[in-house]
Structure formats: structure tokens, C-alpha cells
C-alpha positions in Angstrom: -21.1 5.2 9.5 -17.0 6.2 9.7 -16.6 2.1 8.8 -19.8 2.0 6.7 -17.9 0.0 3.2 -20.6 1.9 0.6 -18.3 5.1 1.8 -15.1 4.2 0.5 -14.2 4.0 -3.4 -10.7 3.0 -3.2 -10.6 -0.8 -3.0 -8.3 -1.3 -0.5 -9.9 1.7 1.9 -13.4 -0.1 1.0 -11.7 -3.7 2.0 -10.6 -2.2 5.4 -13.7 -0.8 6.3 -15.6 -4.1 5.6 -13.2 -5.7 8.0 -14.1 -3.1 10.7 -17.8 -2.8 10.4 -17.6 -6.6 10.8 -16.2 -6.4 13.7 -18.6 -3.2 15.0 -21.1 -5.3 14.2 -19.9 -8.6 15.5 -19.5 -6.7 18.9 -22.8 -4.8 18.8 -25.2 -8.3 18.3 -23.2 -9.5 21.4 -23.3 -6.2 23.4 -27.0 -5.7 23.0 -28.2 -9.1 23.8 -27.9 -9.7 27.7 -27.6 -13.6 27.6 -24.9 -13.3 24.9 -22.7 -10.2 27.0 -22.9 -12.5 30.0 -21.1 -15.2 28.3 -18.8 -13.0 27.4 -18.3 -11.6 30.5 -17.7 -14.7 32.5 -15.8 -16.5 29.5 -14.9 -14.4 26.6 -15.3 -14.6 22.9 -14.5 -18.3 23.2 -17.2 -19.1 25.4 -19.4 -17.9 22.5 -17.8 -20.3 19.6 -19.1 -23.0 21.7 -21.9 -24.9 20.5 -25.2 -25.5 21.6 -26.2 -22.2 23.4 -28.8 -21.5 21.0 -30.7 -24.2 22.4 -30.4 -23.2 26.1 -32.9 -21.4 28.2 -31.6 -17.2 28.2 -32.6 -16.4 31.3 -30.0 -17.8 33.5 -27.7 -16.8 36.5 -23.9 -16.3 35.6 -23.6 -19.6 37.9 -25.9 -21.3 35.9 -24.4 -20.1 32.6 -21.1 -21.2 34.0 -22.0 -24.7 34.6 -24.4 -24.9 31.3 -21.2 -23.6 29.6 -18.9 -26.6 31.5 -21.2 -29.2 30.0 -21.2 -28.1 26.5 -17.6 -28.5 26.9 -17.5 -31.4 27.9 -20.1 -32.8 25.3 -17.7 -31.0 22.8 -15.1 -33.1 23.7 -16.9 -36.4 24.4 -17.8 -35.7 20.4 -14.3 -35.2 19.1 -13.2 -38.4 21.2 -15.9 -40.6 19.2 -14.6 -39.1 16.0 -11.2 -39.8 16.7 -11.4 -43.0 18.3 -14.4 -44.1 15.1 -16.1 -46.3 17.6 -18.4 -49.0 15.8 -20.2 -52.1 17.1 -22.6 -54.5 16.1 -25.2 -56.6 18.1 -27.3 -59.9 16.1 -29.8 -61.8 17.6 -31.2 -65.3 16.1 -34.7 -65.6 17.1 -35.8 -69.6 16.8 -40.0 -69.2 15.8 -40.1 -72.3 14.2 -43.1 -73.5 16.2 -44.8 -70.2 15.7 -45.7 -71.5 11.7 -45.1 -75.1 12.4 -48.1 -76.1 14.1 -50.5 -78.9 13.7 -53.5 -78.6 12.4 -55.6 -82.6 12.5 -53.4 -84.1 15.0 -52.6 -81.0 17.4 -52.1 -81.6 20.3 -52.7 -79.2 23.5 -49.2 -77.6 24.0 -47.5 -77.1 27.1 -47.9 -73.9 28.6 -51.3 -72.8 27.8 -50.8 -73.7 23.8 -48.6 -70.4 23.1 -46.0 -70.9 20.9 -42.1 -71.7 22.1 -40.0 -68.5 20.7 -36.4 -68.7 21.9 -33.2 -67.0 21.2 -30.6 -69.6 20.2 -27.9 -67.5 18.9 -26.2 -63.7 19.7 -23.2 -62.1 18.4 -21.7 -58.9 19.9 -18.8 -57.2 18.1 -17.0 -53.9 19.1 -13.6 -52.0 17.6 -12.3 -48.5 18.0 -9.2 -46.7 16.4 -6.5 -44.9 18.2 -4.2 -42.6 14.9 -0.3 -43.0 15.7 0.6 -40.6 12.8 -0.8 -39.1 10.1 0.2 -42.4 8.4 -0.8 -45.0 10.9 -4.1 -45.9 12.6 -4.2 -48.5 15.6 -7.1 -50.6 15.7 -8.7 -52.7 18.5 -11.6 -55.0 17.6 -13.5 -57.9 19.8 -16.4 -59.8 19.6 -18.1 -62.4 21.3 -20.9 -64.8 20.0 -23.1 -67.8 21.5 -24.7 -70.7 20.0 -27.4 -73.2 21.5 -26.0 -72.4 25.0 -22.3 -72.5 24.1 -19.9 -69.6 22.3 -16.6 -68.3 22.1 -14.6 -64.8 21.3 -12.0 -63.6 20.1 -9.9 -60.0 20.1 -7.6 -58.3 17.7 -4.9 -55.8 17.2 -4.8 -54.2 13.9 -2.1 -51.2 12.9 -2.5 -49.9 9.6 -0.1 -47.9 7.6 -1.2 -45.6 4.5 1.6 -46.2 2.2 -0.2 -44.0 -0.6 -3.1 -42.4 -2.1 -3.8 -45.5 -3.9 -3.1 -48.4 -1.2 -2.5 -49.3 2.4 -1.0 -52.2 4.1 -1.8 -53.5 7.7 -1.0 -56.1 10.5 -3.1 -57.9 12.2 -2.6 -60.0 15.6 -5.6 -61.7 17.1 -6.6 -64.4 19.6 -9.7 -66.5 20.7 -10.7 -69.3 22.6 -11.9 -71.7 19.5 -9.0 -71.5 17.0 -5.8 -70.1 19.0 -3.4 -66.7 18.1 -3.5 -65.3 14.6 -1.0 -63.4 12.7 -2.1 -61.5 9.5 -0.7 -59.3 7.2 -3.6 -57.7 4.3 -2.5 -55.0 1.3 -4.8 -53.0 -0.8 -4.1 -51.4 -3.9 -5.7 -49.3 -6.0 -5.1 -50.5 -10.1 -7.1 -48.1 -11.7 -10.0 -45.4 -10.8 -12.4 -48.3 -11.1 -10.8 -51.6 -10.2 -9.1 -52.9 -6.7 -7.3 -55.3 -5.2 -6.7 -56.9 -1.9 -4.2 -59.6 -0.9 -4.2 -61.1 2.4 -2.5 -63.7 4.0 -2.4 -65.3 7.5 -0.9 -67.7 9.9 -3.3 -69.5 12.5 -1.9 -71.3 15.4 -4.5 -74.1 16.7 -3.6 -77.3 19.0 -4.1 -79.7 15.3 -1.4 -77.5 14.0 -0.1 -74.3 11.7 -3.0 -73.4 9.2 -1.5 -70.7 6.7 -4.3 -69.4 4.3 -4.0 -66.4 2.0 -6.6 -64.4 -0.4 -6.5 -62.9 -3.3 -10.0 -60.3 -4.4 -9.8 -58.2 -7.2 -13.0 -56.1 -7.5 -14.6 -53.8 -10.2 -17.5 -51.2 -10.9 -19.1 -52.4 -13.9 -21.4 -49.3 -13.9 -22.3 -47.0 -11.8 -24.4 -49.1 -9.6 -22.8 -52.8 -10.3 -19.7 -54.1 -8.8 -18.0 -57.1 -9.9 -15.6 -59.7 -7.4 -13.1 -62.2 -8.2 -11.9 -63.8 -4.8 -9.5 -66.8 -4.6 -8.7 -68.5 -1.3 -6.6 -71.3 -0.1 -5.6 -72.2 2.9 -3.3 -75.6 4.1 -2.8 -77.4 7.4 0.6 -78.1 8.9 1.2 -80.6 11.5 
């Protein structure tokens, strides 16, 4: 009641004793509970910021609490790691049903196999990338993939460091390889004009056994309305030999 904030008329008195009965409080939901005063017990008032104990069984053993509390810990971290690291990957499959609506319906024929229908999978493409931030400017980038085609496929992998120049833009470098087309050198710069229009230059330099193959792009890009975008994209690209 000494800390009780409807006592106090002065505001600075009454802003004190909010502060304390807080804290009186804080203690006392802690103190009274017996699952919550063990954590604190074994590990402090940082053992109860953790999340996730309000999910675990109460009636536990300080042992058990101990190890319940080393695995929330380690899920905690295993969930900053993934947000800092942004890990994204994508998996396609091509599914070939062809003969499951082309069939015959005068001159059919029994099919081999009982007369199901042949489903295969002629094509699969698996990508992966995560980032790794150097600064609070620039973000490394690692990115792979690998796809297959009719029993034959390639890959490729790439090293990308990007550097936030502004609010409005960002420039990066890329460096890749693969097995179809040979190393890769790339250089890409985005710009914001206006609140509502883009653009993104990019230019490259691909290294393949027929020769040098320079390209570059130009996109400009924007929102018509609120739900309508708009693209102008130029390409070229030239072989040296």
C-alpha cells in the first residue's frame, strides 16, 4: 500500500511509486508461483525472459527445468541464426501425365503394365541461398541451384555482396559459376526515381568456351495504381570471340 500510485498527488512522487509497485508486483507473480520461483532460482530473471515456458509442463524437477530451459536456448538461437542468415530455397518438380489424357479410345490398345497410365518426372530444379551481413551497409550473399532435364542437368553457384549506398538505391556484385555456361561476373544497381517508379541496370560478363558474351539490362518499373504495376525492360547481349 506504501507504493500503492492512487496515494501520491504530486506527480513525480506518484511516478515513483508506479515504478515500485511494478516492481512489488513483478516480484510477487514470480514469488507466488512455484514453477516460476524455481526458474528463478536456478537461473535468474533472465531465465524467465526466455520464451516458450508457457507451453511447458509446471511440474518439473529443477534438473528437468534446467535442461527444458538449455533447449529453449538453443531454439532461441537456432531462430535468430535463420533471421540473420534469411535462408530461402525453392524445389520444382515437372510431372510428364501426358498419357494420363491422351489415351485411345477406337484403336486402344492394351498398355503395358496392366493398362495404367505412364506418369514420370522428367524435370526437377532445386535452388538454395543464404545471407551473411558484413556491416550495416553490406550483406554477403551465397546462392546455388541445381536442375535436371530428361535424365541430364547442370548447376551453378554464386557469390553476391551487396552494398546499400542509400535510402533510395543499392548496388551489388555478383561472381558465379556452373558447368553449362562457365564463370560469370555481374555488376546490378537499383535506384529509386520517385516514390512510385524504379529502376534497375545490370550488366554482365559471361566466360564460355565459344567466347566472351557481355549482356546488360535496363528495367524501369511503375505502380500505375494501387494494384497495377507497369515494366519497361531492354536487354542486349553480344558474343565476342
Amino acid at each position: 500500500m506504501l507504493y500503492h500510485p492512487d496515494k501520491h498527488r504530486d506527480p513525480e512522487l506518484k511516478r515513483q511509486a508506479e515504478q515500485l509497485f511494478n516492481q512489488v508486483h513483478q516480484a510477487y507473480e514470480v514469488l507466488s508461483d512455484a514453477h516460476s520461483r524455481a526458474i528463478y532460482d536456478i537461473f535468474g530473471k533472465k531465465g524467465l525472459e526466455v520464451e516458450g515456458w508457457e507451453v511447458v509442463e509446471r511440474k518439473r524437477t529443477p534438473a528437468e527445468i534446467r535442461e527444458e530451459y538449455e533447449r529453449l536456448q538453443r531454439d532461441k538461437e537456432e531462430r535468430r541464426l535463420q533471421q540473420r542468415t534469411n535462408p530461402k530455397g525453392t524445389i520444382s518438380v515437372g510431372v510428364d501425365a501426358t498419357d494420363l489424357f491422351d489415351r485411345y479410345d477406337d484403336d486402344f490398345e492394351e498398355m503395358p503394365g496392366g493398362g495404367f497410365p505412364h506418369i514420370e518426372i522428367n524435370r526437377m530444379h532445386i535452388s538454395q541461398s543464404i545471407e551473411a551481413p558484413l556491416t550495416n551497409t553490406d550483406t554477403a550473399m551465397l546462392s546455388g541451384s541445381l536442375s535436371t532435364h530428361n535424365g541430364s542437368g547442370g548447376g551453378n553457384i554464386n557469390v553476391t555482396v551487396r552494398r546499400v549506398t542509400s535510402a533510395k538505391g543499392w548496388g551489388e556484385v555478383e561472381f558465379g559459376a556452373g558447368d553449362t555456361l562457365g564463370p560469370l561476373i555481374g555488376l546490378k544497381v537499383f535506384r529509386n526515381v520517385t516514390p512510385r517508379c524504379f529502376l534497375t541496370a545490370q550488366c554482365g560478363l559471361q566466360f564460355s568456351p565459344r567466347g566472351l558474351r557481355p549482356s546488360c539490362s535496363l528495367m524501369t518499373a511503375r505502380h500505375l495504381d494501387q494494384n497495377t504495376m507497369g515494366y519497361l525492360h531492354c536487354v542486349g547481349v553480344w558474343r565476342m570471340v
